[in-house]
N, CA and C atoms of all chains as a GROMACS GRO file, in nm:
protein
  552
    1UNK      N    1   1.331  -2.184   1.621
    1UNK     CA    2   1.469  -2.187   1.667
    1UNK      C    3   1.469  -2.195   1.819
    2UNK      N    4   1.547  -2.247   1.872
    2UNK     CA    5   1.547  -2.276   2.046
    2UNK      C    6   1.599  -2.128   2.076
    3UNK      N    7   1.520  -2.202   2.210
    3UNK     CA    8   1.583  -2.089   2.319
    3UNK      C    9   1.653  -2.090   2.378
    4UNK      N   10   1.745  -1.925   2.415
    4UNK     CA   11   1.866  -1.947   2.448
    4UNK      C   12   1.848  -1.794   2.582
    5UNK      N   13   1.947  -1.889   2.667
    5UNK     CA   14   1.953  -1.781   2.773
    5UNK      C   15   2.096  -1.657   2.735
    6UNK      N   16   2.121  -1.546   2.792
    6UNK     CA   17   2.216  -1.456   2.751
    6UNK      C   18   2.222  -1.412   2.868
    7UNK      N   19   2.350  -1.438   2.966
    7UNK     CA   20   2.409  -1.384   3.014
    7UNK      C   21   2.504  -1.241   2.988
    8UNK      N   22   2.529  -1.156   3.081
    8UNK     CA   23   2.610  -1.038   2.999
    8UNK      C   24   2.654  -0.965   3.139
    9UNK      N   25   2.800  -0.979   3.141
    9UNK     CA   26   2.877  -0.949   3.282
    9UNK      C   27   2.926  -0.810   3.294
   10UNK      N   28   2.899  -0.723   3.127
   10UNK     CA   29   2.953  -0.580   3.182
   10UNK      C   30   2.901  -0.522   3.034
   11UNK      N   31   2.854  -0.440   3.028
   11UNK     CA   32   2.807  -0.368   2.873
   11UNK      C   33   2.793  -0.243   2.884
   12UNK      N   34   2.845  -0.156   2.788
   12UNK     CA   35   2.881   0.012   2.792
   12UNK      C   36   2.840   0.043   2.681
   13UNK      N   37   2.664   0.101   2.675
   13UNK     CA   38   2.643   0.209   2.533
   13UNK      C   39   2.633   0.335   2.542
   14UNK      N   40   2.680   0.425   2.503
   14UNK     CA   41   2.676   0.560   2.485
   14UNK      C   42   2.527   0.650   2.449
   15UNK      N   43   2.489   0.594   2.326
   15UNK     CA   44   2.367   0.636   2.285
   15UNK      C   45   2.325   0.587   2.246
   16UNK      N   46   2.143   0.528   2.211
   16UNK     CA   47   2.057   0.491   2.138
   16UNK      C   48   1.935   0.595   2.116
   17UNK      N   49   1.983   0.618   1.928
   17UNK     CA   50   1.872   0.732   1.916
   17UNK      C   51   1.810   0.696   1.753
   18UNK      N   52   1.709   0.749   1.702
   18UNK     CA   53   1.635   0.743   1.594
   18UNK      C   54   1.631   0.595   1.556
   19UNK      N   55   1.541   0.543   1.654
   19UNK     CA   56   1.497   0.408   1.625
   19UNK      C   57   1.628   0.300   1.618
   20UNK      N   58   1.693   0.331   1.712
   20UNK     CA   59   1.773   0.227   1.747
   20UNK      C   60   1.737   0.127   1.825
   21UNK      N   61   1.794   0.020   1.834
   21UNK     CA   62   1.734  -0.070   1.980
   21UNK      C   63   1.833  -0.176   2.016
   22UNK      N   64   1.826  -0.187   2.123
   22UNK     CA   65   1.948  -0.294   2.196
   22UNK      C   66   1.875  -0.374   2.262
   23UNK      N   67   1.857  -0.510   2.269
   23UNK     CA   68   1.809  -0.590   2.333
   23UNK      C   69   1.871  -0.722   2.414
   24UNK      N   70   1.848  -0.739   2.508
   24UNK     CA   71   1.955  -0.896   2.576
   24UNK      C   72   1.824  -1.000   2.578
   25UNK      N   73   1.804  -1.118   2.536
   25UNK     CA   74   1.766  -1.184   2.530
   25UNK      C   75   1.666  -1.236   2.394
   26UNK      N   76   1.604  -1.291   2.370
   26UNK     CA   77   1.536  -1.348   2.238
   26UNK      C   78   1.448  -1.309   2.218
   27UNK      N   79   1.460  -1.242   2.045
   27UNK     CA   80   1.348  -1.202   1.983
   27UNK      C   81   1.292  -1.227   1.885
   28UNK      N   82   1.192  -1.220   1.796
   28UNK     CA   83   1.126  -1.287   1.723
   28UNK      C   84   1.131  -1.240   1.597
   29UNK      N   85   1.092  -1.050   1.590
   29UNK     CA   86   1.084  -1.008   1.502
   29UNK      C   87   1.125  -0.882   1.509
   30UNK      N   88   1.205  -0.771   1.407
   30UNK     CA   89   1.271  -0.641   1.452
   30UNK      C   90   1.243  -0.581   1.321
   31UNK      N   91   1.136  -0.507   1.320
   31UNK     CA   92   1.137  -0.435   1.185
   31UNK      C   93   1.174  -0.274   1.172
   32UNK      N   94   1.270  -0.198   1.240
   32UNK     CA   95   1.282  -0.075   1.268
   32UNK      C   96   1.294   0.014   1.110
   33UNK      N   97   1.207   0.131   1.110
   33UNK     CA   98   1.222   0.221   1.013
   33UNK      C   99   1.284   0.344   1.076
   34UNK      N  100   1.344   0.398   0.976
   34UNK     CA  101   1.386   0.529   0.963
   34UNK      C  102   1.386   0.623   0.892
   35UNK      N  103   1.353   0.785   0.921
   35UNK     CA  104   1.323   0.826   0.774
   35UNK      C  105   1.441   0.994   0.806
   36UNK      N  106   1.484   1.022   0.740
   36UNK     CA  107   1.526   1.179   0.803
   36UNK      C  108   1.600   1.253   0.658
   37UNK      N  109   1.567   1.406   0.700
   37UNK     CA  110   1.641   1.484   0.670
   37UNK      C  111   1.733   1.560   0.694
   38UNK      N  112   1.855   1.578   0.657
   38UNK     CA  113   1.929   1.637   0.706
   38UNK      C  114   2.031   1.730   0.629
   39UNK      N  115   1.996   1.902   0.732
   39UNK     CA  116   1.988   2.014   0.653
   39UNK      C  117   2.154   2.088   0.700
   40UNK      N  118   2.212   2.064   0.599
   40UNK     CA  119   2.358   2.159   0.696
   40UNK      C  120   2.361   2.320   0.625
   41UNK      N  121   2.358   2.397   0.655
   41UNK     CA  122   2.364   2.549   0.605
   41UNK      C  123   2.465   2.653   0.708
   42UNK      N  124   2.508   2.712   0.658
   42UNK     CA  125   2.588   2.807   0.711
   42UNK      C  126   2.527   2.916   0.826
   43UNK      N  127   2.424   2.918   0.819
   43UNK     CA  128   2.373   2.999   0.947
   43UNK      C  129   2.241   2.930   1.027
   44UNK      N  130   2.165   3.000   1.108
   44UNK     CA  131   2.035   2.906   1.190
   44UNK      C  132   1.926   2.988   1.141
   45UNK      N  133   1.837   2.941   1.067
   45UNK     CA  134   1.696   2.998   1.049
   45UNK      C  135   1.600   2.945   1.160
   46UNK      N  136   1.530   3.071   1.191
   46UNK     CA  137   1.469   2.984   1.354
   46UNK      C  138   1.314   3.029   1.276
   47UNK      N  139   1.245   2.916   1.145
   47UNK     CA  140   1.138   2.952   1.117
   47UNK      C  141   1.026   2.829   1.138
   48UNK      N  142   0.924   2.885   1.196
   48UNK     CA  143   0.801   2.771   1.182
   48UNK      C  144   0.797   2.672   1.065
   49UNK      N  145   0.789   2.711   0.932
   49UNK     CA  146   0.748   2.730   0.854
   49UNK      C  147   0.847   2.593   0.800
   50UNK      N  148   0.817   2.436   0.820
   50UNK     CA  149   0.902   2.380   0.742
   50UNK      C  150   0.907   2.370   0.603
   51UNK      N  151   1.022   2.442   0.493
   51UNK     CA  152   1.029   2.379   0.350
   51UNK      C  153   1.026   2.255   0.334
   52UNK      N  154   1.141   2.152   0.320
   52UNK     CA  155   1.114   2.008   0.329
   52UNK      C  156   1.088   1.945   0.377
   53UNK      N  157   0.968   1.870   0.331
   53UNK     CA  158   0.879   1.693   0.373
   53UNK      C  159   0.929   1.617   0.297
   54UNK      N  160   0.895   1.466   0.368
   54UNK     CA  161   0.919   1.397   0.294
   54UNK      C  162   0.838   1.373   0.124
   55UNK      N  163   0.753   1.475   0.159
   55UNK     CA  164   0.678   1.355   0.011
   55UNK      C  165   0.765   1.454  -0.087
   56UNK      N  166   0.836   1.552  -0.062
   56UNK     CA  167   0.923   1.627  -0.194
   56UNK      C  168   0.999   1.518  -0.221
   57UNK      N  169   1.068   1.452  -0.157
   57UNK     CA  170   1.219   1.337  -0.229
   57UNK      C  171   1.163   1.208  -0.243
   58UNK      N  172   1.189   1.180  -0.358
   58UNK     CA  173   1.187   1.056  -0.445
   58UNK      C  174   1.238   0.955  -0.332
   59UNK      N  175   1.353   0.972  -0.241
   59UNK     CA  176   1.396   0.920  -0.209
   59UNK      C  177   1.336   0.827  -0.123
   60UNK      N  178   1.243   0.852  -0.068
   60UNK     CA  179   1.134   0.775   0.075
   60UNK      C  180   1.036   0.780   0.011
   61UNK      N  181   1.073   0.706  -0.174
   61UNK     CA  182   0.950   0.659  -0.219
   61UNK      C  183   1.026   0.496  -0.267
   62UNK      N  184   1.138   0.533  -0.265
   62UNK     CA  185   1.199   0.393  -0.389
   62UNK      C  186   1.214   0.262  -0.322
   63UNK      N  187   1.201   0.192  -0.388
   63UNK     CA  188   1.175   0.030  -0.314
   63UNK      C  189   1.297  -0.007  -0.341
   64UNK      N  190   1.341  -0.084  -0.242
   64UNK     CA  191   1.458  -0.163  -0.214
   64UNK      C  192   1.447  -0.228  -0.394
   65UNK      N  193   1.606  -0.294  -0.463
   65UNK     CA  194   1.572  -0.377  -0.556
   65UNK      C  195   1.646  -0.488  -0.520
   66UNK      N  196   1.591  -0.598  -0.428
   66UNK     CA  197   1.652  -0.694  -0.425
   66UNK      C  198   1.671  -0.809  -0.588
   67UNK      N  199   1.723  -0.823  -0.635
   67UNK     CA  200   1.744  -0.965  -0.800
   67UNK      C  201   1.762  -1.085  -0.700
   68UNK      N  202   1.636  -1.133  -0.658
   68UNK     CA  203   1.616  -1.262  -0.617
   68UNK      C  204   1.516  -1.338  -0.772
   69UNK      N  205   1.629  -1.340  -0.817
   69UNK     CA  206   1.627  -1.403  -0.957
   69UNK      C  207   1.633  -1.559  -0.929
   70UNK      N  208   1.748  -1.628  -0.855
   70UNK     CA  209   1.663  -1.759  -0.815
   70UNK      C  210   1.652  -1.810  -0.678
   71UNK      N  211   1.558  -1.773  -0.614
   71UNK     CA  212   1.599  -1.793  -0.446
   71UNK      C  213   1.612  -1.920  -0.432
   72UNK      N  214   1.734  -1.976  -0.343
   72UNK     CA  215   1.716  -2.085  -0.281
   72UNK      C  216   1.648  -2.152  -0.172
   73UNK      N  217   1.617  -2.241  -0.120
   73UNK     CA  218   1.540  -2.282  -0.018
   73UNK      C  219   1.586  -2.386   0.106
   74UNK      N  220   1.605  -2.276   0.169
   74UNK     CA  221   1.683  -2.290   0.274
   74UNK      C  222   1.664  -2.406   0.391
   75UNK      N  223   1.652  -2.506   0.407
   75UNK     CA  224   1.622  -2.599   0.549
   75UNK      C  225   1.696  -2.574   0.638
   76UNK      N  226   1.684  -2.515   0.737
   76UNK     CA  227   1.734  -2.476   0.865
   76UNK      C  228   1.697  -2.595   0.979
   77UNK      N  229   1.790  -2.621   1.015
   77UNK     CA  230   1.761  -2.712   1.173
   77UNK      C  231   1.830  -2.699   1.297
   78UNK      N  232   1.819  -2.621   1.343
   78UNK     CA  233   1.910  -2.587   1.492
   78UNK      C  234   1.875  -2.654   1.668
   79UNK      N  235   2.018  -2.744   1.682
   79UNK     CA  236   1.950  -2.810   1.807
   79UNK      C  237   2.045  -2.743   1.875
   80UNK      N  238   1.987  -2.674   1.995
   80UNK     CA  239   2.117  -2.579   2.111
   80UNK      C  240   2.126  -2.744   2.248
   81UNK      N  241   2.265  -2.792   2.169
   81UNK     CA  242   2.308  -2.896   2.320
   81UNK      C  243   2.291  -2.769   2.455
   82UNK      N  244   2.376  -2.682   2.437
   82UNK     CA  245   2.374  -2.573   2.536
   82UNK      C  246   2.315  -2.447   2.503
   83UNK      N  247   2.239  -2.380   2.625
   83UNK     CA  248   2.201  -2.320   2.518
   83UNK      C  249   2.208  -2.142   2.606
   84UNK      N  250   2.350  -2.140   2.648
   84UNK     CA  251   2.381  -1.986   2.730
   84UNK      C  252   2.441  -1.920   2.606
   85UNK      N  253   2.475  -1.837   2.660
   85UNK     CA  254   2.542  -1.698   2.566
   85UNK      C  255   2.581  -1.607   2.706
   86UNK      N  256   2.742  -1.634   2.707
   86UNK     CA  257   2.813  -1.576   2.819
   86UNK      C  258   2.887  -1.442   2.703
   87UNK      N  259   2.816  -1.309   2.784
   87UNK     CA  260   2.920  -1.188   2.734
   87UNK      C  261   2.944  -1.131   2.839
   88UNK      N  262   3.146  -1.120   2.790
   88UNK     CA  263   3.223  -1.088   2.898
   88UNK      C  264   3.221  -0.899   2.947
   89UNK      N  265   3.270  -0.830   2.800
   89UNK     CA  266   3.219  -0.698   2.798
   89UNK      C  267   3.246  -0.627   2.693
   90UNK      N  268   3.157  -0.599   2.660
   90UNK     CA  269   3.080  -0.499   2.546
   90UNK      C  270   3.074  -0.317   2.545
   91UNK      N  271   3.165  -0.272   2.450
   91UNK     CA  272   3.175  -0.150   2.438
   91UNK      C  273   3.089  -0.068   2.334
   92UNK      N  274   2.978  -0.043   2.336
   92UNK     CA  275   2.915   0.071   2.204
   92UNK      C  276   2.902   0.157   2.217
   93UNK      N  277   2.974   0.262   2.116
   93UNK     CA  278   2.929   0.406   2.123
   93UNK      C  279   2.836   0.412   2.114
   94UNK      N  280   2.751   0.420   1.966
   94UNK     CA  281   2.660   0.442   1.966
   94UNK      C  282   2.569   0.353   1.847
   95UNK      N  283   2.432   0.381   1.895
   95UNK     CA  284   2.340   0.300   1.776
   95UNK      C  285   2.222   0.376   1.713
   96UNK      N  286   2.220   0.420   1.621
   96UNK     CA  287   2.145   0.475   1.509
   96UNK      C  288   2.066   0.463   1.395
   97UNK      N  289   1.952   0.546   1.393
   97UNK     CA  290   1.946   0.498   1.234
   97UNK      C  291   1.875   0.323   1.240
   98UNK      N  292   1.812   0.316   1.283
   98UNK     CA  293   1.755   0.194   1.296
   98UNK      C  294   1.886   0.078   1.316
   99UNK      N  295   1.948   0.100   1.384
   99UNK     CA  296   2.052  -0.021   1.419
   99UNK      C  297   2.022  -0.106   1.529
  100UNK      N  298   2.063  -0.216   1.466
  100UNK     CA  299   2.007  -0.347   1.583
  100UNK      C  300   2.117  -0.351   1.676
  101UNK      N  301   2.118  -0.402   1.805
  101UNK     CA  302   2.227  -0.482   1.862
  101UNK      C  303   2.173  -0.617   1.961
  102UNK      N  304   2.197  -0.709   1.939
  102UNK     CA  305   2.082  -0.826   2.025
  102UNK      C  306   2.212  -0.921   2.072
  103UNK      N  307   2.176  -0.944   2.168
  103UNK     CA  308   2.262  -1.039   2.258
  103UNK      C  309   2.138  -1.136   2.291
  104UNK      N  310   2.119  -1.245   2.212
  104UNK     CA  311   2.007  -1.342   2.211
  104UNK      C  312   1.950  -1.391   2.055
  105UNK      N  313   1.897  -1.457   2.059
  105UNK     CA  314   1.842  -1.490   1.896
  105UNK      C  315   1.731  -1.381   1.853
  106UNK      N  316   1.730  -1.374   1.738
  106UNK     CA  317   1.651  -1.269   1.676
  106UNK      C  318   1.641  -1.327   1.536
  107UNK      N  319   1.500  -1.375   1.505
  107UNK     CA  320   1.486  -1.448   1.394
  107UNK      C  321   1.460  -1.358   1.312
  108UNK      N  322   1.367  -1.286   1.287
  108UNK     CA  323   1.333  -1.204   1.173
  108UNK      C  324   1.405  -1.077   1.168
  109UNK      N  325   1.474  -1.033   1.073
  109UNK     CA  326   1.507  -0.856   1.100
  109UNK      C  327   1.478  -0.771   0.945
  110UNK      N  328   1.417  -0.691   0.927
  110UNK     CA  329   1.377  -0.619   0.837
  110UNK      C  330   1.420  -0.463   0.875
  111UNK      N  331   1.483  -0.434   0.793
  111UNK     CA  332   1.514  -0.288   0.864
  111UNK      C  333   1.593  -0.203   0.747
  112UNK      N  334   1.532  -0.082   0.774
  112UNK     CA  335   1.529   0.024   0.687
  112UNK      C  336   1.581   0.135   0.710
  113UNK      N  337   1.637   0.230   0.658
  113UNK     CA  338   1.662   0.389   0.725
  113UNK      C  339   1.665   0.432   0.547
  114UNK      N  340   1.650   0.599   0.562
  114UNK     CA  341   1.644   0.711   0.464
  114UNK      C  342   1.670   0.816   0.488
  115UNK      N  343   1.804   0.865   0.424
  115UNK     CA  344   1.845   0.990   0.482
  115UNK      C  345   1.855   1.066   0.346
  116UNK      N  346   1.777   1.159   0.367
  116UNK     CA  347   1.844   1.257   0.230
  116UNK      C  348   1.915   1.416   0.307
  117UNK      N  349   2.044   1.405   0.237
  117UNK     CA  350   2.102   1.528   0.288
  117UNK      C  351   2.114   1.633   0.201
  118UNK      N  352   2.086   1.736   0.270
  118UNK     CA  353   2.104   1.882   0.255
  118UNK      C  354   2.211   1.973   0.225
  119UNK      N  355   2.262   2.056   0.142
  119UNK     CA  356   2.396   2.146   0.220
  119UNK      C  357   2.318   2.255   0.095
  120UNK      N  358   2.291   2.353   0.238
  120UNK     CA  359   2.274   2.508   0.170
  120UNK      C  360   2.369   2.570   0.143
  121UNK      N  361   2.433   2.608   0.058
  121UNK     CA  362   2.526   2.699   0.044
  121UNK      C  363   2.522   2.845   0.007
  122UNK      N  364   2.554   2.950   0.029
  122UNK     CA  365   2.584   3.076  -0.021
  122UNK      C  366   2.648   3.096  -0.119
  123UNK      N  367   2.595   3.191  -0.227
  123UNK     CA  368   2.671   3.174  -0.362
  123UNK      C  369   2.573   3.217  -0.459
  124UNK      N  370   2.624   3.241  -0.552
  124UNK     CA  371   2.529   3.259  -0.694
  124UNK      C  372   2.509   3.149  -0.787
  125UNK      N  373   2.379   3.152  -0.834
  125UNK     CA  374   2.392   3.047  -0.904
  125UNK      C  375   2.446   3.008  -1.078
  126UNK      N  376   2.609   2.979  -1.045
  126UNK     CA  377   2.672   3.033  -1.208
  126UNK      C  378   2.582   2.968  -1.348
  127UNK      N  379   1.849  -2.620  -0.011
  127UNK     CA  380   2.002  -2.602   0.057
  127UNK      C  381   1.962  -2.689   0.228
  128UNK      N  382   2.002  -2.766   0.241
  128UNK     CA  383   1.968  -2.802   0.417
  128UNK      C  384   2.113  -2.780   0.516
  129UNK      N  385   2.058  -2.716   0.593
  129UNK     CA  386   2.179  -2.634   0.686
  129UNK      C  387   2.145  -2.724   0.805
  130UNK      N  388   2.206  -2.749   0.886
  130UNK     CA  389   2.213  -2.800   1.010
  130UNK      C  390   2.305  -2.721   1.121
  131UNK      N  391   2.235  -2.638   1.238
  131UNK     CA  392   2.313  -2.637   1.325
  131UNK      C  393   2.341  -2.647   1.394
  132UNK      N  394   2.451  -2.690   1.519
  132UNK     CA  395   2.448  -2.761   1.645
  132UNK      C  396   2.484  -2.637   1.739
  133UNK      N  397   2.433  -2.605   1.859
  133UNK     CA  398   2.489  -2.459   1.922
  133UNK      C  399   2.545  -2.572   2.044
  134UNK      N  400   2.642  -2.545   2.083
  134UNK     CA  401   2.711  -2.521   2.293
  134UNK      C  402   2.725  -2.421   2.288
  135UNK      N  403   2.776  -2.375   2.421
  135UNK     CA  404   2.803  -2.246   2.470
  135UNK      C  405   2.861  -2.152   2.368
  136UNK      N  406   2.820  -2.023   2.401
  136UNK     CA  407   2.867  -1.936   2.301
  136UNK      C  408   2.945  -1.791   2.394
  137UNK      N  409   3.037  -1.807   2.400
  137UNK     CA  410   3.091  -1.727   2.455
  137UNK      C  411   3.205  -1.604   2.382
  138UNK      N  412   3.156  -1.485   2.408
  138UNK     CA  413   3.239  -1.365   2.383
  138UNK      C  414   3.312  -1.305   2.491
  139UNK      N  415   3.432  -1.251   2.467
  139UNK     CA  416   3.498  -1.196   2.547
  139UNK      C  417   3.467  -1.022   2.583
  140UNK      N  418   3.554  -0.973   2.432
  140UNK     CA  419   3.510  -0.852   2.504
  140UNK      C  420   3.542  -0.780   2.320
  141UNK      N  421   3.436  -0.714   2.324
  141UNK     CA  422   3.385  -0.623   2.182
  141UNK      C  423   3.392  -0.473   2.221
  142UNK      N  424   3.474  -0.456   2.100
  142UNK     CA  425   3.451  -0.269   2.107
  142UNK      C  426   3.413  -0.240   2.010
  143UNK      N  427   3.290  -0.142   1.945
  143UNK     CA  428   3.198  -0.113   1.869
  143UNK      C  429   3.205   0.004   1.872
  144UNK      N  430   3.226   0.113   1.738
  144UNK     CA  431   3.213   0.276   1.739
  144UNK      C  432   3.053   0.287   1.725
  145UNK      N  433   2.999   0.211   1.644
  145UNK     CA  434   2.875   0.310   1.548
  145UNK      C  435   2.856   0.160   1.501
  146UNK      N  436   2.685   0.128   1.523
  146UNK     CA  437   2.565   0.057   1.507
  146UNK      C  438   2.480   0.119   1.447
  147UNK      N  439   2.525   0.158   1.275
  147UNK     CA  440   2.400   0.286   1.237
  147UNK      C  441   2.332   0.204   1.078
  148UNK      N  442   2.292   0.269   1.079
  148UNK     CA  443   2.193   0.318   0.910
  148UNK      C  444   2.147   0.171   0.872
  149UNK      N  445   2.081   0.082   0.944
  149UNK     CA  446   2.001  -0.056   0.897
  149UNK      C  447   2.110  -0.127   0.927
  150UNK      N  448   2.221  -0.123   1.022
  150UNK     CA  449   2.354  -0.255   1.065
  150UNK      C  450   2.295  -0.318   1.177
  151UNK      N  451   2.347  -0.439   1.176
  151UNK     CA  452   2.318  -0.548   1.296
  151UNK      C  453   2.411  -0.602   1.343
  152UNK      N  454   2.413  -0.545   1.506
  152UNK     CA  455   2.568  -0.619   1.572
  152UNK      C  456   2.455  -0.776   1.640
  153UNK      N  457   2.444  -0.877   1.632
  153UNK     CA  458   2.413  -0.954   1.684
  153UNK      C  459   2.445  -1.091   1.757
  154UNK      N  460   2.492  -1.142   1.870
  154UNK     CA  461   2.551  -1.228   1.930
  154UNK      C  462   2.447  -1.340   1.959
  155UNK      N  463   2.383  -1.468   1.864
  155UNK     CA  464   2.316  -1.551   1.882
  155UNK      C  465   2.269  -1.587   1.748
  156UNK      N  466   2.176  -1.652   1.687
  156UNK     CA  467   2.100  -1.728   1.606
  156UNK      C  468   1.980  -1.596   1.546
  157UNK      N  469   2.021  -1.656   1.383
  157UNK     CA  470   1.917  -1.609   1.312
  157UNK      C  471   1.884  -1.679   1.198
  158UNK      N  472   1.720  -1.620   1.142
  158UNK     CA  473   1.692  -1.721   1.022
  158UNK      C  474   1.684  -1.618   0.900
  159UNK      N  475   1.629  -1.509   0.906
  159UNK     CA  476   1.642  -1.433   0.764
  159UNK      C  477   1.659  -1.223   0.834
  160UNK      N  478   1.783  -1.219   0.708
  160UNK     CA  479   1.813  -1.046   0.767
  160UNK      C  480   1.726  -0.982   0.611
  161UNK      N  481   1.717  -0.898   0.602
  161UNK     CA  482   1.679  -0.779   0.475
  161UNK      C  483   1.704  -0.634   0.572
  162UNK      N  484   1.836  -0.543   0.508
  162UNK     CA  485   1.878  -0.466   0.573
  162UNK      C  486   1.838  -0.384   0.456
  163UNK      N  487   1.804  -0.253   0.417
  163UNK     CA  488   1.814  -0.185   0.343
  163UNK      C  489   1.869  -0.041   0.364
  164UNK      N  490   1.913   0.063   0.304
  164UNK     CA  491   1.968   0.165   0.340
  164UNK      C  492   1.935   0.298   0.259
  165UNK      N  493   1.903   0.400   0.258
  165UNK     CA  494   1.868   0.464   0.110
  165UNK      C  495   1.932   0.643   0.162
  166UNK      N  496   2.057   0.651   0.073
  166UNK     CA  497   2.091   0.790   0.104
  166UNK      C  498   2.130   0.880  -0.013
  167UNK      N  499   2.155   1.002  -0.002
  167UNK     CA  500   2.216   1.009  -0.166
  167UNK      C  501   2.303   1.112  -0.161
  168UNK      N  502   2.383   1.135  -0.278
  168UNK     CA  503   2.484   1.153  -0.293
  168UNK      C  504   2.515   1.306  -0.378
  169UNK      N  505   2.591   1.360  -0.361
  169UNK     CA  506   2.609   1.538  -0.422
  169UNK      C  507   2.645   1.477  -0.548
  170UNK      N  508   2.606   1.561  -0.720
  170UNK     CA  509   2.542   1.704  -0.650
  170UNK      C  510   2.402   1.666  -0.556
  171UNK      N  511   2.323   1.551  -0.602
  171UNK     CA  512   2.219   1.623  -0.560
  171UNK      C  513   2.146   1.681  -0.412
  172UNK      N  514   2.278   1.672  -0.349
  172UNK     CA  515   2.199   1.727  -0.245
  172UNK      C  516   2.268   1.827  -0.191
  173UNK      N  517   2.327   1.877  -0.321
  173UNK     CA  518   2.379   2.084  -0.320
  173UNK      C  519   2.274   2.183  -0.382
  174UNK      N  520   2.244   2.266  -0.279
  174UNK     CA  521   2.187   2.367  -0.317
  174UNK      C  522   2.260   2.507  -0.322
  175UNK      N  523   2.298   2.543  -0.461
  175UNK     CA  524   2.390   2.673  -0.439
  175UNK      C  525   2.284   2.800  -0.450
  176UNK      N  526   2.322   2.918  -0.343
  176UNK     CA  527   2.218   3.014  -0.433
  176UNK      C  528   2.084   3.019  -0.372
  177UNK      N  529   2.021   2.955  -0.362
  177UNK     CA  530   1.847   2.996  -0.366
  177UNK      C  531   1.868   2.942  -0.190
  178UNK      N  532   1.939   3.010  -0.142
  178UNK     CA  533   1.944   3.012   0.039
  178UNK      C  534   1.841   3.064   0.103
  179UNK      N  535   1.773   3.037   0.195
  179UNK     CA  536   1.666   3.131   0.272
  179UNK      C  537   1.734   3.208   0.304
  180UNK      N  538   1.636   3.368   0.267
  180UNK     CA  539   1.759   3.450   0.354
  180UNK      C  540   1.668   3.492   0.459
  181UNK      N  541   1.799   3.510   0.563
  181UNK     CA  542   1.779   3.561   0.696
  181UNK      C  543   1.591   3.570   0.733
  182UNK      N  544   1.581   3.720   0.649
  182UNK     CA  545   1.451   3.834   0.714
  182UNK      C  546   1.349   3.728   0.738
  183UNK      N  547   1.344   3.619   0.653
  183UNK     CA  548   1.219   3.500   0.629
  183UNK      C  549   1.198   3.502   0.768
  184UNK      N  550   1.238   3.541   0.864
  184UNK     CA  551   1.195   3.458   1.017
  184UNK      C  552   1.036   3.467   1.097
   0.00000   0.00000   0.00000
């Protein structure tokens, strides 16, 4: 795919965290993973001692199921007469969780995240 | 399938974006293949009533 220049006259992100990424100009390939747990409970245990890993949840074991039952085959041909990318201005809070943001070409993107959540509660168990 | 595409200038004005999260792609330019995947889950199973750490554990 050609190359393309990216101009960018004003851009505002807030945060980039847990394998986020923002990039201005052309990239090739973006494979960002993510993996997390997340524990909400009613009070703060301040212990060494972590209970959950990942290898307890099924969950950051299961494979995507794409049903590429009949793929098609795609011929791509891209000629850039011009080949800028003028951005005027760009507002992001925020980017997470393996989130892309690219101001430029980016041919390949593979990208993943896994969150399994938590909520401890207080209570008996009826 | 044969796609053909012709690019000129590509110009944006002005984007406001909350949240770029969990495998999303804000992208302004050319691409040839995405695979986004996402994997989270959903209550009950991820209520635990009852079997709370308590406190003294520290």
């Amino acid at each position: 795919m050609g190359i393309r220049t990216s101009r960018v006259k004003h851009i505002e992100i807030t945060s980039i965290i847990f394998s986020g990424m923002f990039n201005i100009g052309d990239s090739g390939i973006a494979q960002p993973r993510s993996k997390a747990i997340a524990i909400q409970q009613p009070f703060a245990v301040f212990s060494n001692k972590t209970d959950e890993t990942f290898a307890q949840f099924p969950l950051f074991r299961m494979k995507p199921r794409w049903n590429l039952s009949n793929p098609k085959e795609v011929h791509l041909k891209t000629t850039n007469h011009k080949n800028t990318i003028n951005v005027q201005d760009i507002n992001i809070t925020g980017i997470s969780q393996s989130g892309i943001t690219q101001i430029g070409n980016l041919d390949i993107i593979d990208s993943e995240s896994r969150i399994k959540h938590i909520r401890k509660l207080p209570g008996t168990n009826r | 399938m044969n796609l053909e595409v012709h690019n000129w200038d590509l110009n944006v004005q002005n984007v406001q974006v909350k949240v770029v999260t969990s495998s999303s792609v804000f992208l302004i330019g050319d691409n040839e293949e995405i695979t986004l995947s996402s994997f989270f889950d959903t209550p009950p199973e991820s209520y635990i009533i009852g079997s709370v750490v308590p406190l003294a554990a520290v």
